[in-house]
BALOBA-1460 file (C-alpha; in Angstrom, 3 decimals):
// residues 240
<rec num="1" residu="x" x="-19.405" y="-17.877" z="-19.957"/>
<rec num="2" residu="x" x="-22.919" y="-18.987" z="-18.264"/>
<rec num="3" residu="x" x="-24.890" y="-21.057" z="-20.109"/>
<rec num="4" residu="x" x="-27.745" y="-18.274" z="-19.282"/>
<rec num="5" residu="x" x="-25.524" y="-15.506" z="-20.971"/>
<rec num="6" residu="x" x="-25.112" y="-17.844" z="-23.892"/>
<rec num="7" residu="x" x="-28.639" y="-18.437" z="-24.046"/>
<rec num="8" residu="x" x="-29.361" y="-14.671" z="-24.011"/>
<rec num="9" residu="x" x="-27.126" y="-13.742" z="-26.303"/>
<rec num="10" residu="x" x="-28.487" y="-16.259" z="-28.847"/>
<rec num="11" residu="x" x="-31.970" y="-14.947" z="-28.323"/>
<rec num="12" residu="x" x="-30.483" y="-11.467" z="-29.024"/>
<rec num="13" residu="x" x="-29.147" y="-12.699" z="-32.194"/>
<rec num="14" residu="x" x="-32.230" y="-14.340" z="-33.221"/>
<rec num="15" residu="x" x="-34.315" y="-11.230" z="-32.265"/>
<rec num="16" residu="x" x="-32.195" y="-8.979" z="-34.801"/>
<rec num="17" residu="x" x="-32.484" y="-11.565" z="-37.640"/>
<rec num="18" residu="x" x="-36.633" y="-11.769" z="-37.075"/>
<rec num="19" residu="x" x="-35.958" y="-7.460" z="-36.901"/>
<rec num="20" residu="x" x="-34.804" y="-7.318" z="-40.475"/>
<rec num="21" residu="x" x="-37.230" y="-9.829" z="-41.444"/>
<rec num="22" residu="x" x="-40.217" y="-8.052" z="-40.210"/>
<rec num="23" residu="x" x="-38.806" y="-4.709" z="-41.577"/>
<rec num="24" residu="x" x="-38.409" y="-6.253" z="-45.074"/>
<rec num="25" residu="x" x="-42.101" y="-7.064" z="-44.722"/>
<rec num="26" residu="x" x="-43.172" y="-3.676" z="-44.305"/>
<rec num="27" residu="x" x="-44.378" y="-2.000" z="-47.341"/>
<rec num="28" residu="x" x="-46.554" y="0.991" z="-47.820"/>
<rec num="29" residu="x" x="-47.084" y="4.123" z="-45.572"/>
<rec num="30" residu="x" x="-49.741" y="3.223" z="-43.871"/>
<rec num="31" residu="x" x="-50.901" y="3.625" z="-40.250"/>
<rec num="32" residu="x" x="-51.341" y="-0.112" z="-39.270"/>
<rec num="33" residu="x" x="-47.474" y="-0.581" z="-40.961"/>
<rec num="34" residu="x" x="-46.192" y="2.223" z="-38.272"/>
<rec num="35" residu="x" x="-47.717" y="1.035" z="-35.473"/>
<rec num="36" residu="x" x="-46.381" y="-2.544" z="-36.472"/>
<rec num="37" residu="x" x="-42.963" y="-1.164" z="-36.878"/>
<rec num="38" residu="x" x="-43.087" y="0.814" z="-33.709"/>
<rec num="39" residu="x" x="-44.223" y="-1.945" z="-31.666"/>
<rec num="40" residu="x" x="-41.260" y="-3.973" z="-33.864"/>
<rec num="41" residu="x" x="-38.787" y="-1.844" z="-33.056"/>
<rec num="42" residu="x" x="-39.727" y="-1.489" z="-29.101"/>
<rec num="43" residu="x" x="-39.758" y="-4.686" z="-28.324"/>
<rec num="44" residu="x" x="-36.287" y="-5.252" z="-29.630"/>
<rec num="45" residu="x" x="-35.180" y="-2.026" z="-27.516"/>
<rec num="46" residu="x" x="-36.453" y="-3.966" z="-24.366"/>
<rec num="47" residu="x" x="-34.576" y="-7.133" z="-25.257"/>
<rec num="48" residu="x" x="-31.100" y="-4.516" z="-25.740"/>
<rec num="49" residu="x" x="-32.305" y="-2.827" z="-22.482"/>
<rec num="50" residu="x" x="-32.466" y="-6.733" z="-20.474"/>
<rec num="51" residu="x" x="-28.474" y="-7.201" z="-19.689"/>
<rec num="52" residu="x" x="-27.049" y="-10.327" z="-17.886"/>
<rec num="53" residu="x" x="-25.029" y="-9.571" z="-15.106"/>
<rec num="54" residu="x" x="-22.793" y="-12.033" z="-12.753"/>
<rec num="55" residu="x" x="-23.390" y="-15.879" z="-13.201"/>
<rec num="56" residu="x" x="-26.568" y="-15.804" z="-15.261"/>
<rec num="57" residu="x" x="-28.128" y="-13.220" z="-12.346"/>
<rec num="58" residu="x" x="-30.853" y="-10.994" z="-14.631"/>
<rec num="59" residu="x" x="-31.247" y="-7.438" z="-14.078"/>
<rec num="60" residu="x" x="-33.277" y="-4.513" z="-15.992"/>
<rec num="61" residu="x" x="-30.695" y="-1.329" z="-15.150"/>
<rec num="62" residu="x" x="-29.819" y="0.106" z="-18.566"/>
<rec num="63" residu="x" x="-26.402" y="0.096" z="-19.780"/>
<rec num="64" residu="x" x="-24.718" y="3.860" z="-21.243"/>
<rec num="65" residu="x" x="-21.435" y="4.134" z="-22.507"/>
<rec num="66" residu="x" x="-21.275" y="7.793" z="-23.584"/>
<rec num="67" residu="x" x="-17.717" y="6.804" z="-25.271"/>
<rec num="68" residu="x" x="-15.727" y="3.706" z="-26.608"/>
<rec num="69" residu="x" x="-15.898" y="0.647" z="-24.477"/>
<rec num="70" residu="x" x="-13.317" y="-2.678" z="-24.794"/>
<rec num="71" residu="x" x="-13.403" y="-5.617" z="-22.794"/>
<rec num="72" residu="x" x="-10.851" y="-8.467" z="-23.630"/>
<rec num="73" residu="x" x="-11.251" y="-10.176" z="-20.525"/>
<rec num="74" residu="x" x="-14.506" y="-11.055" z="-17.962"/>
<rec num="75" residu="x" x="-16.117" y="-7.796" z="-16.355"/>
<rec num="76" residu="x" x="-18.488" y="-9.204" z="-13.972"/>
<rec num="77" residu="x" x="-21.156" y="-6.996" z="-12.080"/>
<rec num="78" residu="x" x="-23.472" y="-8.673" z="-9.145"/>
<rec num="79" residu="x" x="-25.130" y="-7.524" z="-6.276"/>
<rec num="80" residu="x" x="-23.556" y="-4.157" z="-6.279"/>
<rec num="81" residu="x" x="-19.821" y="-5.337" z="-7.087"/>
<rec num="82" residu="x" x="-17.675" y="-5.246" z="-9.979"/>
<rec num="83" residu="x" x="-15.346" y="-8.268" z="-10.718"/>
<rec num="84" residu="x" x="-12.433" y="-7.729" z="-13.323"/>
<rec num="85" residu="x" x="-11.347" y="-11.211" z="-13.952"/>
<rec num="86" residu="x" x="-13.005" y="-12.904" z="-11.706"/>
<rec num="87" residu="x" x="-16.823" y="-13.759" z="-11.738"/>
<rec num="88" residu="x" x="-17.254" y="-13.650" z="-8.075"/>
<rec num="89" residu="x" x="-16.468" y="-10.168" z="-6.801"/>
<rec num="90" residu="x" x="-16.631" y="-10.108" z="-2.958"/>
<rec num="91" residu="x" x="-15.954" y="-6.631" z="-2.709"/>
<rec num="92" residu="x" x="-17.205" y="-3.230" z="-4.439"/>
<rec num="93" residu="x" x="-14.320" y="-3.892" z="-7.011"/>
<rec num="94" residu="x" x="-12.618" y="-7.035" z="-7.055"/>
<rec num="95" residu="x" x="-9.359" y="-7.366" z="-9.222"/>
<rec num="96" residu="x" x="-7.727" y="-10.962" z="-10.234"/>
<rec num="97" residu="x" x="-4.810" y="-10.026" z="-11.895"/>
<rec num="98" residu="x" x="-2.571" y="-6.776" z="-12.082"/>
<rec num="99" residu="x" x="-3.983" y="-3.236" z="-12.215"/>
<rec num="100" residu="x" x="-2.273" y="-0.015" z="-14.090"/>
<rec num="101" residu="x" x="-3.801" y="3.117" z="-12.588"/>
<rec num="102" residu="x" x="-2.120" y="6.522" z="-14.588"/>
<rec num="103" residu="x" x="-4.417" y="8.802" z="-12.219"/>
<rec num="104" residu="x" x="-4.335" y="9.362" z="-8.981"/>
<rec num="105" residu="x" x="-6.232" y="6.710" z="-5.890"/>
<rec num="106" residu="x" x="-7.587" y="8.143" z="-2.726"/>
<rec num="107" residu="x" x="-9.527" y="5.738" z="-0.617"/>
<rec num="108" residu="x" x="-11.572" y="7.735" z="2.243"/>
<rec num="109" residu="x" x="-11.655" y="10.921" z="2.545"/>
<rec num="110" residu="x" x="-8.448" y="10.725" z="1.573"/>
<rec num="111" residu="x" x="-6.577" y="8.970" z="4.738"/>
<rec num="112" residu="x" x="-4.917" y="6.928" z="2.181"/>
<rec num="113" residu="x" x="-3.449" y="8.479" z="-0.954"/>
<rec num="114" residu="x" x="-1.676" y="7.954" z="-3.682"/>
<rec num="115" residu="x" x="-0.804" y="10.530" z="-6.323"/>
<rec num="116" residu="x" x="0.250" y="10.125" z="-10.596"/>
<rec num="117" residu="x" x="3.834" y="10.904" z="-9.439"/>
<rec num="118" residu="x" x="3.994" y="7.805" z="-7.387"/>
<rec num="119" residu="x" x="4.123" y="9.408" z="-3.817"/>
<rec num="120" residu="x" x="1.914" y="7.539" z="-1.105"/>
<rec num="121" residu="x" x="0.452" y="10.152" z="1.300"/>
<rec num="122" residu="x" x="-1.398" y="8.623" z="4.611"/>
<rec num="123" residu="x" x="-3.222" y="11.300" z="6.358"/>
<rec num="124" residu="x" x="-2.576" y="13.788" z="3.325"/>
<rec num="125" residu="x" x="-4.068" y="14.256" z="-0.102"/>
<rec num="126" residu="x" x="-0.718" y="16.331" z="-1.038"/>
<rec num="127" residu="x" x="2.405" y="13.624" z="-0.750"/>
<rec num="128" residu="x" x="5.280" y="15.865" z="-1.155"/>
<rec num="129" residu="x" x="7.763" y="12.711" z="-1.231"/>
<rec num="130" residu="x" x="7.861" y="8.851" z="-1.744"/>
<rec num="131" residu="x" x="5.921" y="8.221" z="1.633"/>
<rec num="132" residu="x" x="4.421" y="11.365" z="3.592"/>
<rec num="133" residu="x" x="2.974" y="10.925" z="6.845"/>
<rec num="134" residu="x" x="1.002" y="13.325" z="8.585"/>
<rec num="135" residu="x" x="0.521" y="12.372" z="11.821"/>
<rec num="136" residu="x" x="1.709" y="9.557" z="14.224"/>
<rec num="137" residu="x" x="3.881" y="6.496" z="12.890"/>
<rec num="138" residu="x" x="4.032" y="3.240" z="14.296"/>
<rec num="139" residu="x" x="6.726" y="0.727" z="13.184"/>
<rec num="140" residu="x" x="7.329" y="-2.915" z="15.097"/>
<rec num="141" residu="x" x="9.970" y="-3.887" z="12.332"/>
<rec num="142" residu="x" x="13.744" y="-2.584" z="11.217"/>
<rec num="143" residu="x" x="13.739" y="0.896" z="9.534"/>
<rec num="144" residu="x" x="16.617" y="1.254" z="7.019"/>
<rec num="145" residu="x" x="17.787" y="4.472" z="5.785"/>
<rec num="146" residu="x" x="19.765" y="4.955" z="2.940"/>
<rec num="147" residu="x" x="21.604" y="8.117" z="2.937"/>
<rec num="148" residu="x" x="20.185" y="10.524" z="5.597"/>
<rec num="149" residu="x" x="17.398" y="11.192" z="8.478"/>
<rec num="150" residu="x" x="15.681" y="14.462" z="8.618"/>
<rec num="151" residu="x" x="13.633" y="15.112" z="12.217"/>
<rec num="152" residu="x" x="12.025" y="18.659" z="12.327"/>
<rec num="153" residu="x" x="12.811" y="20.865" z="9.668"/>
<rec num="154" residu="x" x="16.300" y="21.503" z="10.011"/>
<rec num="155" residu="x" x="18.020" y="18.675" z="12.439"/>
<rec num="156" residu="x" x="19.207" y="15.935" z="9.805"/>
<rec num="157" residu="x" x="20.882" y="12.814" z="11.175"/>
<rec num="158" residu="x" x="22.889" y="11.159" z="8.268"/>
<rec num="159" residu="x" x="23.677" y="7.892" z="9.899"/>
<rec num="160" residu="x" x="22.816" y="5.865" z="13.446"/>
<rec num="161" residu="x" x="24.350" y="2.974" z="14.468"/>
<rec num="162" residu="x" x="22.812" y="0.963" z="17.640"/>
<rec num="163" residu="x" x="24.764" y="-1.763" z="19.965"/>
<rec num="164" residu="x" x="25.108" y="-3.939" z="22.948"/>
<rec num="165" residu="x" x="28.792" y="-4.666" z="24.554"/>
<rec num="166" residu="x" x="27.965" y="-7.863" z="26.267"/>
<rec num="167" residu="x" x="30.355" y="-8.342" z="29.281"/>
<rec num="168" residu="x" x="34.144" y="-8.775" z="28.721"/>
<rec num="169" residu="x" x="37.045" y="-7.088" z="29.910"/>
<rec num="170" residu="x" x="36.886" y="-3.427" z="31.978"/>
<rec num="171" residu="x" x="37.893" y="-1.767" z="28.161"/>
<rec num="172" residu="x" x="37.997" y="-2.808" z="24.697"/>
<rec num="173" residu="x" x="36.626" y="-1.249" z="21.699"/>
<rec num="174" residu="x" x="33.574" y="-1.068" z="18.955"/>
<rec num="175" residu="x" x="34.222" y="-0.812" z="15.122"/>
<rec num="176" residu="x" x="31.444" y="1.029" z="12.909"/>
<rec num="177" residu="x" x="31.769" y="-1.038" z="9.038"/>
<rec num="178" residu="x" x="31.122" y="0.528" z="7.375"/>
<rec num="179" residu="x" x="32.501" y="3.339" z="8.710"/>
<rec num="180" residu="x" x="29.847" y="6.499" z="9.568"/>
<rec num="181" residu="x" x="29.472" y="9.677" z="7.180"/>
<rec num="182" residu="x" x="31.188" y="12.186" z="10.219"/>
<rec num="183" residu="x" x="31.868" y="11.419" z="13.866"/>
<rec num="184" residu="x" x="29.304" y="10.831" z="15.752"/>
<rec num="185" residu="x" x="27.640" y="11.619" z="19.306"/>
<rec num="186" residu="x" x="27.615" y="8.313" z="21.755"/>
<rec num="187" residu="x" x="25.562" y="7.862" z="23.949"/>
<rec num="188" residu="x" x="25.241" y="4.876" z="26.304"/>
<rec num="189" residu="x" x="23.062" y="3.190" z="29.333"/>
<rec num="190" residu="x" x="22.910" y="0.227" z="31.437"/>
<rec num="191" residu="x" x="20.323" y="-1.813" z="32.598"/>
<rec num="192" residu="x" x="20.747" y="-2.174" z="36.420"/>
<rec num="193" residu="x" x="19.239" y="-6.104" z="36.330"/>
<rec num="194" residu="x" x="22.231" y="-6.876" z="34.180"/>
<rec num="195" residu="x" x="24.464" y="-5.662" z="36.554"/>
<rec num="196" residu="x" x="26.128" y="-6.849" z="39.900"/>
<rec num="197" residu="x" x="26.775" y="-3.239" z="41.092"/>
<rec num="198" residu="x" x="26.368" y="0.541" z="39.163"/>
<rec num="199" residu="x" x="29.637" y="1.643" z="36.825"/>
<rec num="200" residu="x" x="30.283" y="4.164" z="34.654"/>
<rec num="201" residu="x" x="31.598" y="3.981" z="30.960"/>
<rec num="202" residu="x" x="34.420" y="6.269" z="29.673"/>
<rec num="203" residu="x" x="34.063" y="6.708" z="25.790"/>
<rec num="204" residu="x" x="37.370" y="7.691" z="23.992"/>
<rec num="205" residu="x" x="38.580" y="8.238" z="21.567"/>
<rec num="206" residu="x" x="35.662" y="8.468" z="18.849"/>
<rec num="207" residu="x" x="36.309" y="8.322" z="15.275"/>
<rec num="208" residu="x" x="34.137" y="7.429" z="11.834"/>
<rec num="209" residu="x" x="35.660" y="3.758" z="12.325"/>
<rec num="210" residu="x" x="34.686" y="3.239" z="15.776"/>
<rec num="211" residu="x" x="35.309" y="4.116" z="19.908"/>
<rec num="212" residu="x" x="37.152" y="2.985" z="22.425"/>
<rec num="213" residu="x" x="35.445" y="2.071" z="26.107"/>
<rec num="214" residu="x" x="36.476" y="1.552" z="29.759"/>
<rec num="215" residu="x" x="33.994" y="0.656" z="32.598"/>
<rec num="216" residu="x" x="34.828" y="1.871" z="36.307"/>
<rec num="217" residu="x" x="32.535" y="0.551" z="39.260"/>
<rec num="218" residu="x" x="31.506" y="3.456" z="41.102"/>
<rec num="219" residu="x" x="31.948" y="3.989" z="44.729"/>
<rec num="220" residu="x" x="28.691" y="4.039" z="45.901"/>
<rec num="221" residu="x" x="26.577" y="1.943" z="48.643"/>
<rec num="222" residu="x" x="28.872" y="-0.057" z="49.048"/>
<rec num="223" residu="x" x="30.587" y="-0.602" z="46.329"/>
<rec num="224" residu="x" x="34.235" y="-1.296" z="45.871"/>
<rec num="225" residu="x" x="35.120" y="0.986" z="43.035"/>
<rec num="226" residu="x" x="37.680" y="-0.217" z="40.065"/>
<rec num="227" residu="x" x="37.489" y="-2.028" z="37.205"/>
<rec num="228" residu="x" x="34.433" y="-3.542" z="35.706"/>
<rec num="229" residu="x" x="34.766" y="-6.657" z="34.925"/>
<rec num="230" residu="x" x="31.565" y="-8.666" z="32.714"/>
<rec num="231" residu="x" x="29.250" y="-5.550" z="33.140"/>
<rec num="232" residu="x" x="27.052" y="-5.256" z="29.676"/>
<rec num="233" residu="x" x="26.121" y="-1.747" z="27.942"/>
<rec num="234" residu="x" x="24.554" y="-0.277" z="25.443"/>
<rec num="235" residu="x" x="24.891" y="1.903" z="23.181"/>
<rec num="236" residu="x" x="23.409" y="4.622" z="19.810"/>
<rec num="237" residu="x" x="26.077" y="6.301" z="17.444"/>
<rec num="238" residu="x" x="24.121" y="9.384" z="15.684"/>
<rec num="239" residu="x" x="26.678" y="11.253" z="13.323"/>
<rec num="240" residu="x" x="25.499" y="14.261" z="11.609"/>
């Protein structure tokens, strides 16, 4: 606490104590004795209206608390911002510490959202699950996905699984672990700066556990056809 707030606070105490004095002093019904006590009793109002605010920072705005009010810890207003353990607030509310919010938070006009069931809505004041997006998302990290991927309102993609065959022999073979939820769809493509000429890749067989891969050098400008040898590929398993 400021030595300013300490200072006020005494002089609050000490205004209350001369308060009962001067009341006790009052005797009669007289006019001069009400306009003594009025005066009394308003200038003890204006010291109750004068609040400290911030680090010793003095302003005149009335306080109203139409119900109960506790404060264990340091609620700090100053120029416009509220600190909650902290006496510098940099920002319109300024938290040191953990909050616990039981209603709902929208910030905006509601492009950020969070509702009292826990959902996070961005672009929607109505989150219908953990995290609801409405519109574009952007992600430059690894999305994980625990049991299943819904696109649309009907297509569901359980599990995908995403690879690169670097080189090696003509065939060989990939193993899913663990294994995938149904067989899935391959897919595959090659990058033709990887390459010395364009082949083709023969998936089979495809199971839960894995496929099974040849490469073949196509026949094409030039090219002498057979077995690829130390061609790279890659590849997306999407079971559904």
């Amino acid at each position: 606490m400021s030595s300013n707030v300490q200072t006020q606070i005494n002089d609050l105490n000490a205004a209350v104590q001369a308060l009962d004095s001067s009341l006790t002093q009052i005797t009669g019904n007289t006019m001069s004795n009400y306009n003594q006590l009025s005066r009394i009793v308003s200038q003890q109002a204006n010291i109750y209206n004068t609040l400290y605010y911030g680090d010793g920072d003095v302003s005149t705005r009335n306080l109203s608390v139409s119900a109960n009010a506790l404060i264990t810890g340091n609620l700090v207003i100053s120029n416009g911002n509220i600190g909650i353990g902290t006496v510098n607030p940099l920002a319109k509310l300024d938290i040191s510490g953990n909050a616990r919010i039981t209603g709902n938070v929208m910030i905006g006009s509601g492009n950020l959202f969070m509702n009292h069931f826990g959902n996070l809505g961005l672009g929607t004041t109505n989150p219908l699950s953990t995290l609801d997006i409405s519109g574009n998302a952007r992600i430059t990290g690894n999305v994980n996905v625990g049991t299943q991927l819904q696109i649309g309102n009907s297509n569901t993609i359980k599990d995908i699984r995403t690879g690169i065959v670097a080189g090696g022999a003509s065939t060989g073979s990939v193993t899913f672990s663990p294994a995938m939820s149904s067989i899935p769809v391959i897919a595959t493509t090659i990058q033709s700066s990887f390459t010395t000429q364009l082949f083709s890749i023969n998936i089979f067989p495809v199971s839960t556990t894995g496929f099974s891969y040849s490469k073949t050098y196509l026949p094409t400008n030039g090219g002498a056809g057979g077995q690829a040898v130390g061609e790279s590929f890659w590849y997306i398993a999407i079971s559904t």
